[in-house]
N, CA, C and O atoms as CSV, one atom per row, in Angstrom:
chain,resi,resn,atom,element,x,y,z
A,1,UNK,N,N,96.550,106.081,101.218
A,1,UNK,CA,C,95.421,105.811,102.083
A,1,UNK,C,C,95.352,106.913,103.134
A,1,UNK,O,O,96.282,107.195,103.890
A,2,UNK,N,N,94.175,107.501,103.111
A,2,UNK,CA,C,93.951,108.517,104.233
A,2,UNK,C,C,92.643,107.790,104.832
A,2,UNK,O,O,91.719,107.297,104.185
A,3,UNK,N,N,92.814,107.855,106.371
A,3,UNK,CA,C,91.559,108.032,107.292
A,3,UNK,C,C,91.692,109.290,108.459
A,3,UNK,O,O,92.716,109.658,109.036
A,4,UNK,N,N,90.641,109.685,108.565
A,4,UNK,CA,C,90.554,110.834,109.261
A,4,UNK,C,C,89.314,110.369,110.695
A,4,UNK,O,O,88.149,110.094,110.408
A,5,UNK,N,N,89.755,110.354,112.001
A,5,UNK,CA,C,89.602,109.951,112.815
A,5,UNK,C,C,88.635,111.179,113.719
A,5,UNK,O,O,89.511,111.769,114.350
A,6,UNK,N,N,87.442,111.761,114.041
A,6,UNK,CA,C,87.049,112.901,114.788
A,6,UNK,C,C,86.512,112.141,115.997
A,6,UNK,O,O,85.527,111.404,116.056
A,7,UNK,N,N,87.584,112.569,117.171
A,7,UNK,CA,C,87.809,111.702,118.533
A,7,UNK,C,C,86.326,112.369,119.463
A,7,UNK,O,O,85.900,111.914,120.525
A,8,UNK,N,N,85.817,113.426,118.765
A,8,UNK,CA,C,84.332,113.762,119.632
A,8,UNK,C,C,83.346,113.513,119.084
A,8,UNK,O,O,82.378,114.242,119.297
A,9,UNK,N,N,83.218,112.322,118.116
A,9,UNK,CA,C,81.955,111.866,117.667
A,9,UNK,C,C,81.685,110.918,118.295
A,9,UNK,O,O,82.539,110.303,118.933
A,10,UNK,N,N,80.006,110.470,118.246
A,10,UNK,CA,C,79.755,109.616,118.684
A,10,UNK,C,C,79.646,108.252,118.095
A,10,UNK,O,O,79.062,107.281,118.575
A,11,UNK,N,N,80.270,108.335,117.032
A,11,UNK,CA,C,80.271,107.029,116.149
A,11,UNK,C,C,81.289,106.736,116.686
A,11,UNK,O,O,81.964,107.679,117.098
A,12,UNK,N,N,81.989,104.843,116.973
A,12,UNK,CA,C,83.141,104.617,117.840
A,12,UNK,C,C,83.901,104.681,116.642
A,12,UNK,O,O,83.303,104.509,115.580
A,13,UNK,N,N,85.374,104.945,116.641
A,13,UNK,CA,C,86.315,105.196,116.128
A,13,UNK,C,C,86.766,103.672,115.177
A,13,UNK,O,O,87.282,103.702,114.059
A,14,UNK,N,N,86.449,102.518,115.884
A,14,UNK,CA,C,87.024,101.242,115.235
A,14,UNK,C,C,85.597,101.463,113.927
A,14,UNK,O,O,85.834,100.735,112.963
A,15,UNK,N,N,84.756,101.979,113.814
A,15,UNK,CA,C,83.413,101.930,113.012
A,15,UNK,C,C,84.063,103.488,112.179
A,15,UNK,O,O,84.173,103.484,110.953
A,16,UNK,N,N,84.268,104.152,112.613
A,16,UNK,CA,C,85.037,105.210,111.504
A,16,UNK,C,C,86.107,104.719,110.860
A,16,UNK,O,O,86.217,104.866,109.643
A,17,UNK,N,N,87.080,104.040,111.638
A,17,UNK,CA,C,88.170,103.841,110.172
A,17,UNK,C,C,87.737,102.235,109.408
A,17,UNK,O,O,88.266,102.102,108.304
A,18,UNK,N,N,87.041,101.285,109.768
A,18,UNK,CA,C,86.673,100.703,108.957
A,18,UNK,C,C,85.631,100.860,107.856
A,18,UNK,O,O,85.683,100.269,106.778
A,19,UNK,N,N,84.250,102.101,108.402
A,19,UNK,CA,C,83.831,102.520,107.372
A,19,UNK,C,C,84.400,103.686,105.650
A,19,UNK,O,O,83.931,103.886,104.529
A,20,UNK,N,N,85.774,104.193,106.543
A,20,UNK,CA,C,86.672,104.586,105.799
A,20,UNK,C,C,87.435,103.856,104.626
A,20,UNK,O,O,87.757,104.099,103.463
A,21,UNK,N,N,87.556,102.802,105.571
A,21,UNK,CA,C,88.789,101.983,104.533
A,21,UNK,C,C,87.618,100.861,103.844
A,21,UNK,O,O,88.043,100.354,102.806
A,22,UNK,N,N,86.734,100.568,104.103
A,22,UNK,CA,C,85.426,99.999,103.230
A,22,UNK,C,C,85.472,100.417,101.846
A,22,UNK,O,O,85.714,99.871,100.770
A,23,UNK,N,N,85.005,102.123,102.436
A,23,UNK,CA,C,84.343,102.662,101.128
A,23,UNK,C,C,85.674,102.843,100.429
A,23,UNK,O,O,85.565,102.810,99.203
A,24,UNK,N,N,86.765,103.005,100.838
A,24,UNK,CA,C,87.826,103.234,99.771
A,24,UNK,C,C,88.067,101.971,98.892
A,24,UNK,O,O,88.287,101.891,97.684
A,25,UNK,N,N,87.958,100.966,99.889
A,25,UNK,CA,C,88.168,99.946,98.986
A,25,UNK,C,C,87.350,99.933,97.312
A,25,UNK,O,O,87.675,100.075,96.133
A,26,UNK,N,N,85.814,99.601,98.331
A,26,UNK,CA,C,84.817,99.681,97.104
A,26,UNK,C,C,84.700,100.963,95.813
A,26,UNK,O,O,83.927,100.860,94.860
A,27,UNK,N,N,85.479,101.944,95.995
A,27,UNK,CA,C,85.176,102.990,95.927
A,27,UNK,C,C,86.603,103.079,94.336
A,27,UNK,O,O,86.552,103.653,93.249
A,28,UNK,N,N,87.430,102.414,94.837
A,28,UNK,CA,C,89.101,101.728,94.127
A,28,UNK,C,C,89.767,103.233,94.269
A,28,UNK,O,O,90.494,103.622,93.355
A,29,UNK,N,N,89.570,103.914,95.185
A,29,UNK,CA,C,90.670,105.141,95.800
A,29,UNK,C,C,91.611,103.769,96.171
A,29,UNK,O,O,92.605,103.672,95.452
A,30,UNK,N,N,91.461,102.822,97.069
A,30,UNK,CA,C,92.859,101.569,97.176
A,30,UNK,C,C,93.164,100.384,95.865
A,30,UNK,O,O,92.992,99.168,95.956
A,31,UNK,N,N,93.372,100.704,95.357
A,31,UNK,CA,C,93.443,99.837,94.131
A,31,UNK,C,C,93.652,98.119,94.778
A,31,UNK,O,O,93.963,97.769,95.917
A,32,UNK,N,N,93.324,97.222,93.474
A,32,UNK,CA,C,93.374,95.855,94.065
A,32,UNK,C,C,94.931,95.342,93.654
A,32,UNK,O,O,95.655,95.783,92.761
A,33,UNK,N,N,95.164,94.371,94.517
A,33,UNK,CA,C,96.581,94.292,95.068
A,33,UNK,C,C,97.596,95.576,95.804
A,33,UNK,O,O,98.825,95.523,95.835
A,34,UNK,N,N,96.857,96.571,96.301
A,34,UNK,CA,C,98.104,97.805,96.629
A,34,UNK,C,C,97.724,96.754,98.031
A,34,UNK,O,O,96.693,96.133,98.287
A,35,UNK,N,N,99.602,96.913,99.107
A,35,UNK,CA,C,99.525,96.562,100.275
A,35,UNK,C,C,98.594,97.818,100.950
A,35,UNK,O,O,97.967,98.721,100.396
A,36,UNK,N,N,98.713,97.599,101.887
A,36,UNK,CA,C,98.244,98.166,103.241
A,36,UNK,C,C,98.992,98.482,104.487
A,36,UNK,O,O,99.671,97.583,104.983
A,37,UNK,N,N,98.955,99.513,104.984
A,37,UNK,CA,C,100.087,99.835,106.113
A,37,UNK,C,C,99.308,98.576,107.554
A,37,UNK,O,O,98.162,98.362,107.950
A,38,UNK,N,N,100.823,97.976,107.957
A,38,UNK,CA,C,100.923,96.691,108.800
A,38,UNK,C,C,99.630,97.725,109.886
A,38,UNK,O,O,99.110,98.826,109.703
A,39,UNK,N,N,99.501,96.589,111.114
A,39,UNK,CA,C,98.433,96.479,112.329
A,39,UNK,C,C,98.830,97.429,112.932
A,39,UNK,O,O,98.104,98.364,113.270
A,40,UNK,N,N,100.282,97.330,113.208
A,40,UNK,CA,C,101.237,98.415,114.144
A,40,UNK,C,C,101.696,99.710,113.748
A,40,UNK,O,O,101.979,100.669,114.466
A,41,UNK,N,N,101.729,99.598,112.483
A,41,UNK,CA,C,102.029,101.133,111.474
A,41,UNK,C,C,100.715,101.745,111.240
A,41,UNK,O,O,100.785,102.973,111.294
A,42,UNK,N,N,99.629,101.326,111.016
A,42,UNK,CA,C,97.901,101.726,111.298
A,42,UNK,C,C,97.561,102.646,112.509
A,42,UNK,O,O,97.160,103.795,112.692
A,43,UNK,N,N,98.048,101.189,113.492
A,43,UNK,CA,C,97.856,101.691,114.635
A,43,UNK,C,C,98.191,103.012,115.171
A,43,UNK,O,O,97.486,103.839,115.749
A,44,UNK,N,N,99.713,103.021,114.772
A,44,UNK,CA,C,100.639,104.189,115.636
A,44,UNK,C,C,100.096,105.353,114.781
A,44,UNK,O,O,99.601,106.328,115.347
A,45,UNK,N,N,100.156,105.299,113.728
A,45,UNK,CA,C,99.192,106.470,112.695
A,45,UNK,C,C,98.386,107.367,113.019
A,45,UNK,O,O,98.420,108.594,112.929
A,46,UNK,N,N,97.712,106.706,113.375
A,46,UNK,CA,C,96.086,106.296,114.295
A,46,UNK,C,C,95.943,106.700,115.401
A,46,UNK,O,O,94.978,107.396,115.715
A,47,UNK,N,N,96.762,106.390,116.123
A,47,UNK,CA,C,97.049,106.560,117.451
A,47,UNK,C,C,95.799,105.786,118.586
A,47,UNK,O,O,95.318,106.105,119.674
A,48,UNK,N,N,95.648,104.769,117.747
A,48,UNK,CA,C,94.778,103.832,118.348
A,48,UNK,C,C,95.500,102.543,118.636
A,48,UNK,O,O,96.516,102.257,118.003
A,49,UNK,N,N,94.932,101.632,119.717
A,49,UNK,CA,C,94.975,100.409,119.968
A,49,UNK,C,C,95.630,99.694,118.829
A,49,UNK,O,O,95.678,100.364,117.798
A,50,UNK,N,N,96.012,98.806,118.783
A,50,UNK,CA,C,96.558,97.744,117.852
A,50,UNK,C,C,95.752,96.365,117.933
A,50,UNK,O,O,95.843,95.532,117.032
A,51,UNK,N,N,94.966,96.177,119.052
A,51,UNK,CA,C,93.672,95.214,118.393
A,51,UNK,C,C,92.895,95.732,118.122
A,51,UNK,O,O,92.256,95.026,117.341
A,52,UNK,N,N,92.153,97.189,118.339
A,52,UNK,CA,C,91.178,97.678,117.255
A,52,UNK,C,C,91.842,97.641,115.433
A,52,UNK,O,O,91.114,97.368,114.479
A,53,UNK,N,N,92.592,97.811,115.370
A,53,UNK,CA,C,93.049,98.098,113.987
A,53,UNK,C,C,92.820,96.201,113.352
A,53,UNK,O,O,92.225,95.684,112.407
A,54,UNK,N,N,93.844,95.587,114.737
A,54,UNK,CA,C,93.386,93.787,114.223
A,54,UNK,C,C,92.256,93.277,113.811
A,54,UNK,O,O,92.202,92.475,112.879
A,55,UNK,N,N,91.199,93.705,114.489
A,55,UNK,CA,C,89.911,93.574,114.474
A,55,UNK,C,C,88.959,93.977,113.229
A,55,UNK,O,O,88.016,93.336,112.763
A,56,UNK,N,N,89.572,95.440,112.760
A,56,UNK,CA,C,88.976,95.998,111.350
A,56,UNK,C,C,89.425,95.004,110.399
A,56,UNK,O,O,88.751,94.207,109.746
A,57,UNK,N,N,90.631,95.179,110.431
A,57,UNK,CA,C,91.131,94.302,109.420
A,57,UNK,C,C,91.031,92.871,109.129
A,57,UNK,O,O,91.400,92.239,108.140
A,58,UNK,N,N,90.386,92.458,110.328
A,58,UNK,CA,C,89.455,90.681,110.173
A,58,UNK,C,C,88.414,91.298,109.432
A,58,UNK,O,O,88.003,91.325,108.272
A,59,UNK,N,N,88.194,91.692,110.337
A,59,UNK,CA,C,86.196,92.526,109.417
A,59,UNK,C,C,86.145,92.429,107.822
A,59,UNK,O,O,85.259,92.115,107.028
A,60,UNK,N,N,87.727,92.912,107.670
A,60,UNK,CA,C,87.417,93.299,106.299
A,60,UNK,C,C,87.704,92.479,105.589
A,60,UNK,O,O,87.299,92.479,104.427
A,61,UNK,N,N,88.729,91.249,106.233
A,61,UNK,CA,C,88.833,89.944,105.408
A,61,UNK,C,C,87.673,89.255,105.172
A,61,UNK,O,O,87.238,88.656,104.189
A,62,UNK,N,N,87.198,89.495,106.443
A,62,UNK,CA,C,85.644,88.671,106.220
A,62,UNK,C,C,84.506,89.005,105.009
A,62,UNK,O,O,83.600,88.426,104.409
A,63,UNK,N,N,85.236,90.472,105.060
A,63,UNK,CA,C,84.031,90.704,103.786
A,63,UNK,C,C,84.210,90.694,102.236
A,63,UNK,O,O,83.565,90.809,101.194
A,64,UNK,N,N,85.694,90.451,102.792
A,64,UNK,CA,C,86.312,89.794,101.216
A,64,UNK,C,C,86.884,91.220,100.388
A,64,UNK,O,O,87.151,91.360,99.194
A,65,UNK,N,N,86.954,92.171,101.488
A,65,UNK,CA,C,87.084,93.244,100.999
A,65,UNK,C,C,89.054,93.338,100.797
A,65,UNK,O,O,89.531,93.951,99.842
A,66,UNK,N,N,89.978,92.621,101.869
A,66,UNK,CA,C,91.143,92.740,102.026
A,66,UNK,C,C,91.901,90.966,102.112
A,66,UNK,O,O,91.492,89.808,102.038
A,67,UNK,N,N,92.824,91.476,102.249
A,67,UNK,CA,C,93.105,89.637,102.545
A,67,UNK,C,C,94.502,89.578,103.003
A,67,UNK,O,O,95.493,89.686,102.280
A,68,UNK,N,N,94.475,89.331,104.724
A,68,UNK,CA,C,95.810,89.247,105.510
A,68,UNK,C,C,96.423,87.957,104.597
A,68,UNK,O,O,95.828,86.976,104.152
A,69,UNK,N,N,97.817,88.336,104.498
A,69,UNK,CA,C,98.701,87.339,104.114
A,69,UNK,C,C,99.566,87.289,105.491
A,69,UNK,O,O,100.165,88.274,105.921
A,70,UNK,N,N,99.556,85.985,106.146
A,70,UNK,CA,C,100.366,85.972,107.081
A,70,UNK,C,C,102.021,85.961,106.691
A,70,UNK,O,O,102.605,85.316,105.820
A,71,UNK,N,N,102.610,87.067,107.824
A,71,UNK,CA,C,104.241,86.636,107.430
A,71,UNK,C,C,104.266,87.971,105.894
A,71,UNK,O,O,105.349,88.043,105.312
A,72,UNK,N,N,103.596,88.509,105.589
A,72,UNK,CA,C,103.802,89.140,104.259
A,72,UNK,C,C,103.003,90.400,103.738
A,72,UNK,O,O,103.298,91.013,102.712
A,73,UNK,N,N,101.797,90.750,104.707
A,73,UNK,CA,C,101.328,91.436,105.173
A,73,UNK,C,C,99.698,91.792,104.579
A,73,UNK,O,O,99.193,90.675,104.463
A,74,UNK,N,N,98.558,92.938,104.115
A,74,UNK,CA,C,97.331,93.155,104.267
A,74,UNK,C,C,97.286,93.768,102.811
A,74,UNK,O,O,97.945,94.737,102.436
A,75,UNK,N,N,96.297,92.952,101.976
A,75,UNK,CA,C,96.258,93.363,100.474
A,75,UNK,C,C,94.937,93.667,99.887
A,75,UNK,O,O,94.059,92.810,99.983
A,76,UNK,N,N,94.686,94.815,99.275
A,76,UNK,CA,C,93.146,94.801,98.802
A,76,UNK,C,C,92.728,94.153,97.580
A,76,UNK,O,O,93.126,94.297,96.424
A,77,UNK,N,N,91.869,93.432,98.065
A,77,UNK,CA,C,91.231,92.018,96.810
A,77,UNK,C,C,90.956,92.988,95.462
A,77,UNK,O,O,90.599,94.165,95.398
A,78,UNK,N,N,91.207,92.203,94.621
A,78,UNK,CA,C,90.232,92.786,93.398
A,78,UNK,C,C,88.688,92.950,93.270
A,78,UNK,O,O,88.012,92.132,93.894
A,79,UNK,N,N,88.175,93.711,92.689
A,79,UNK,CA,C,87.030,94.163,92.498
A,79,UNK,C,C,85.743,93.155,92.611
A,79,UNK,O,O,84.645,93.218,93.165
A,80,UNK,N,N,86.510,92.086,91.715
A,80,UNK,CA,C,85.174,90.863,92.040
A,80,UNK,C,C,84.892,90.724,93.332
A,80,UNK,O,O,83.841,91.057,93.880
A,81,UNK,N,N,86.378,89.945,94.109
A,81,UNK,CA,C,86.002,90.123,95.477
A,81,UNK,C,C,84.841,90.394,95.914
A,81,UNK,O,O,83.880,89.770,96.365
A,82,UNK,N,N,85.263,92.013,95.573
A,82,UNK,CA,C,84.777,93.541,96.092
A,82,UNK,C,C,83.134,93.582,95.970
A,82,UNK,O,O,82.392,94.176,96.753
A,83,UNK,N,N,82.802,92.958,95.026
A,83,UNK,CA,C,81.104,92.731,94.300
A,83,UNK,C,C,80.979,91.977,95.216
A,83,UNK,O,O,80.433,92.469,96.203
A,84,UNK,N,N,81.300,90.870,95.286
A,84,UNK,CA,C,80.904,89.726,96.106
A,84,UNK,C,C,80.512,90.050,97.683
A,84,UNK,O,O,79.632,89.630,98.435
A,85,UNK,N,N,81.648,91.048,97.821
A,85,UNK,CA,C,81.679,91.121,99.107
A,85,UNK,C,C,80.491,92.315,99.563
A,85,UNK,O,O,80.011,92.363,100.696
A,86,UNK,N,N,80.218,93.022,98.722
A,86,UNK,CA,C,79.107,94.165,98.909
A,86,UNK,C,C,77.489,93.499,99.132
A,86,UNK,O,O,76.800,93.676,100.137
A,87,UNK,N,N,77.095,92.678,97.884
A,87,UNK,CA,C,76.443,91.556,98.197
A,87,UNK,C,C,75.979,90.778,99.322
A,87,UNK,O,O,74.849,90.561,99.758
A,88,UNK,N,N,77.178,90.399,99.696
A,88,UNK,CA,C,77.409,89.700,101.287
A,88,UNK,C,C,76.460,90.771,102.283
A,88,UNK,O,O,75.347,90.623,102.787
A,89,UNK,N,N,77.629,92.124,102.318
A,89,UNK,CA,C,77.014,93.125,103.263
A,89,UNK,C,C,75.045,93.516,103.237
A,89,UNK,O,O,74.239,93.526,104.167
A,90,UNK,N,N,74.874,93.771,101.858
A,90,UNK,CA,C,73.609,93.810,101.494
A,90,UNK,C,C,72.603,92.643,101.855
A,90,UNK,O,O,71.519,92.724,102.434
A,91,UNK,N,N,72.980,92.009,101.568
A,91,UNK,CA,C,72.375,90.497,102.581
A,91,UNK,C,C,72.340,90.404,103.975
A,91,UNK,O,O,71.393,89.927,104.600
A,92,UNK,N,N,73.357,90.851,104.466
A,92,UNK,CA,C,73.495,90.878,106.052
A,92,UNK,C,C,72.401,92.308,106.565
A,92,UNK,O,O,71.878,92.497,107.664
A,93,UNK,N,N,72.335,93.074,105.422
A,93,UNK,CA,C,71.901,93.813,105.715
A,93,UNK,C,C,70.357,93.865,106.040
A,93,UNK,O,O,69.723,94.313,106.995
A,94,UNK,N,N,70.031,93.274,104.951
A,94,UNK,CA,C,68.592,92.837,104.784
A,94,UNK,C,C,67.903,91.732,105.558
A,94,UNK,O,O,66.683,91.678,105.709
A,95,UNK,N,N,69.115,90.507,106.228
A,95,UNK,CA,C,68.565,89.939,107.385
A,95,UNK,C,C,68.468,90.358,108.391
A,95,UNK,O,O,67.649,89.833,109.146
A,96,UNK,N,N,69.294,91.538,108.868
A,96,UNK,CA,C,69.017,92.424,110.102
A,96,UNK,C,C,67.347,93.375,110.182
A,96,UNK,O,O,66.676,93.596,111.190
A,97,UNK,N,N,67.110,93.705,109.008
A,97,UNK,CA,C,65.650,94.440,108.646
A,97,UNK,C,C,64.902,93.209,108.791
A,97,UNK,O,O,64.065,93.152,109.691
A,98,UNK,N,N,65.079,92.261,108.066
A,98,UNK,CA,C,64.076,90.925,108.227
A,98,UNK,C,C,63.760,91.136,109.697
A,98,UNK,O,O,62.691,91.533,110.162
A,99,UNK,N,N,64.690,90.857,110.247
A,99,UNK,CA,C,64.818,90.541,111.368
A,99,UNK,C,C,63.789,91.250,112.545
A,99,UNK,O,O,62.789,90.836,113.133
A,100,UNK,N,N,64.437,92.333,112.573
A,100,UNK,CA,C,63.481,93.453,113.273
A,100,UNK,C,C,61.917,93.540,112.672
A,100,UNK,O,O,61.123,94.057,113.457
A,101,UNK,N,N,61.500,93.209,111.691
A,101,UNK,CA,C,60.040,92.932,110.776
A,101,UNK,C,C,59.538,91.989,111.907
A,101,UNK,O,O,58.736,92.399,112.745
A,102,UNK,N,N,59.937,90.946,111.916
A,102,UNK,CA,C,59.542,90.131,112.238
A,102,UNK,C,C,59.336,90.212,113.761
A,102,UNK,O,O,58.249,89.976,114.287
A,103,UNK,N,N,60.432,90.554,114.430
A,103,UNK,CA,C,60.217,90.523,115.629
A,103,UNK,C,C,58.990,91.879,116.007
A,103,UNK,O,O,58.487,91.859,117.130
A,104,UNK,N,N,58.609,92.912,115.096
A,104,UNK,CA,C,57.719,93.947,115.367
A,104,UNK,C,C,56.563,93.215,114.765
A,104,UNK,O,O,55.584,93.961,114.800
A,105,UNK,N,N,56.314,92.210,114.297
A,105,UNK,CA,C,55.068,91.549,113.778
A,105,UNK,C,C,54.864,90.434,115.333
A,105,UNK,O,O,53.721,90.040,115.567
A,106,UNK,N,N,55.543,90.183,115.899
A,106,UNK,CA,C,55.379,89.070,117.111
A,106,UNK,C,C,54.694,90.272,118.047
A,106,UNK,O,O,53.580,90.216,118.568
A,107,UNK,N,N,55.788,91.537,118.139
A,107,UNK,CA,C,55.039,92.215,119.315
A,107,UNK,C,C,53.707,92.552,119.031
A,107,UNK,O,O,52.869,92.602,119.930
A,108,UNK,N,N,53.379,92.841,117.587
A,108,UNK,CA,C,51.944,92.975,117.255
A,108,UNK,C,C,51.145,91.693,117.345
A,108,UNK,O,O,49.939,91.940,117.337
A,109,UNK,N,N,51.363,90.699,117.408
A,109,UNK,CA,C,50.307,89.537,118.249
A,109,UNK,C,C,50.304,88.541,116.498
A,109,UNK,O,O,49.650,87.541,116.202
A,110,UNK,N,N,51.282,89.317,115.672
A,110,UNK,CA,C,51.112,88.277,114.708
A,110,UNK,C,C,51.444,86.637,114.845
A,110,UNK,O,O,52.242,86.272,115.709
A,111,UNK,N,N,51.005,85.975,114.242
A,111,UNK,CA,C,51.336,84.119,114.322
A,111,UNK,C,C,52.119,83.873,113.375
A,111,UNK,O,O,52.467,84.685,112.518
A,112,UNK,N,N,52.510,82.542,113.475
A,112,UNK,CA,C,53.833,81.987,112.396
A,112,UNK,C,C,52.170,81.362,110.989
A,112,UNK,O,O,52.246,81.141,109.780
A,113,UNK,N,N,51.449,81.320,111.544
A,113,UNK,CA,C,50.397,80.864,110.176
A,113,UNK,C,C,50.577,82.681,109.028
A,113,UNK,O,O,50.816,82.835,107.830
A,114,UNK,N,N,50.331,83.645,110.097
A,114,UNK,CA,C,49.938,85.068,109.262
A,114,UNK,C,C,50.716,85.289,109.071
A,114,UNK,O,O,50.480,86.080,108.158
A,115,UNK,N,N,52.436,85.260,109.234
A,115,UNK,CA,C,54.077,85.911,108.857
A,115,UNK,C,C,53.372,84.618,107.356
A,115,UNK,O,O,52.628,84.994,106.450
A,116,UNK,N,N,53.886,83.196,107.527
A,116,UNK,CA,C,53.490,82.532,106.197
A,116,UNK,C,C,52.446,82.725,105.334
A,116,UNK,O,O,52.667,82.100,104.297
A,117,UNK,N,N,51.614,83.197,105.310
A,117,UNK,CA,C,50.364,83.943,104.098
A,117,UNK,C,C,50.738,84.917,103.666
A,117,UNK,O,O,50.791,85.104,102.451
A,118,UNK,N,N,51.145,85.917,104.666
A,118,UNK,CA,C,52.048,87.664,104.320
A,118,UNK,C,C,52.829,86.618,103.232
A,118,UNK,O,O,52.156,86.134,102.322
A,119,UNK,N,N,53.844,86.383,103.320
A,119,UNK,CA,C,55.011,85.888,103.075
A,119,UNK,C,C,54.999,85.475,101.369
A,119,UNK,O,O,55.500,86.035,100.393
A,120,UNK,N,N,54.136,84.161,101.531
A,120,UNK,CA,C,53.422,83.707,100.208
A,120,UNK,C,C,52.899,85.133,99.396
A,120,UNK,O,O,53.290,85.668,98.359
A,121,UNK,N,N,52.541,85.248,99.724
A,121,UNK,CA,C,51.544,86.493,99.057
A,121,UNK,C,C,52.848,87.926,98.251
A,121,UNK,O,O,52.706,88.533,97.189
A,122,UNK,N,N,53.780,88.018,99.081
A,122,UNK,CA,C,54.779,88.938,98.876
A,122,UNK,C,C,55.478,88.675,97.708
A,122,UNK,O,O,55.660,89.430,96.754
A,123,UNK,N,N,56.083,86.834,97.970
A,123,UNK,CA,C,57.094,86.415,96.790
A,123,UNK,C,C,56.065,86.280,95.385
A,123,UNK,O,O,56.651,86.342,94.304
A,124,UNK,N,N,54.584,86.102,95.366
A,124,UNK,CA,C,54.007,85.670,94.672
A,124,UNK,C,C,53.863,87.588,93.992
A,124,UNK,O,O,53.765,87.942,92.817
A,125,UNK,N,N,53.882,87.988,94.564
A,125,UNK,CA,C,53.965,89.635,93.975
A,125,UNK,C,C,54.841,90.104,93.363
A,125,UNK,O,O,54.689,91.034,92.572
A,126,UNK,N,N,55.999,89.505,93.635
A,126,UNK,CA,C,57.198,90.002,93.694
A,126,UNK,C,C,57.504,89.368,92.136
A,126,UNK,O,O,57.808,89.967,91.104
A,127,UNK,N,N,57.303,87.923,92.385
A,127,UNK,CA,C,57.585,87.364,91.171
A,127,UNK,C,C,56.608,87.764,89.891
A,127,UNK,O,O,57.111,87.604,88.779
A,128,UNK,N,N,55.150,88.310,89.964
A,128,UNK,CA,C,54.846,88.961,88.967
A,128,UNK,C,C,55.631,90.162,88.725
A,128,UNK,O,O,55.600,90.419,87.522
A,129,UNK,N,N,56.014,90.629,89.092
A,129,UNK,CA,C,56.672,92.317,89.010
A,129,UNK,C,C,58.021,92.396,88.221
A,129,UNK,O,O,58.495,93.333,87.580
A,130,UNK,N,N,58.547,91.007,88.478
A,130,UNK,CA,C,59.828,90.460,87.895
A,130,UNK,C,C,59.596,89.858,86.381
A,130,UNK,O,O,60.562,89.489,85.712
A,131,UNK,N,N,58.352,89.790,85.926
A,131,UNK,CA,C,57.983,89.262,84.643
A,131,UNK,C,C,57.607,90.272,84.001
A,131,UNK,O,O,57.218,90.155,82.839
């Protein structure tokens, strides 16, 4: 496992080595079941904090990408997982865009009647396009 850390960017550093160790995961440069160097061996590596490193490494349980074993230490899921968990992200991803849609349709003076007609009208498109 390599991450490479550039301390004068403006991307924060806990968002560089988790986008690092993401894509490796997904990527199977970390194969599924290889451990993972502990919070404190990361850390000192790193030469970062030891709850930033805690923190990635929830992140990444959460995304189903890794999976703390307490007492025994940080393991990368298998690939299904790994699908599953990309999925997840892609979803999260796409409710954040929802999201901002919507709220730039309110500042434009749109109503909850015209978001629901848009709306109808979209899936009803969508689902021809799919046939």
């Amino acid at each position: 496992m390599f991450v490479h850390i550039e301390r004068g960017s403006s991307i924060p550093i806990s968002r560089q080595i988790a986008e690092q160790l993401r894509s490796q995961c997904l990527s199977g440069l970390l194969s599924a079941g290889q451990k993972l160097p502990s919070v404190r061996e990361l850390a000192q590596q790193l030469a970062v904090n030891v709850n930033t490193v805690f923190r990635i490494y929830e992140r990444l349980a959460a995304e189903g990408l890794i999976e703390l074993r307490h007492g025994d230490g940080t393991y990368v899921c298998p690939p299904k997982t790994q699908a599953d968990a990309q999925l997840a992200l892609q979803r999260e991803k796409f409710q954040k865009e929802f999201d901002a849609l919507i709220q730039q349709g309110v500042m434009l003076g749109y109503s909850a009647a015209d978001f629901r007609a848009r709306l109808t009208l979209a899936m009803a498109t969508a689902r021809k396009q799919q046939q």
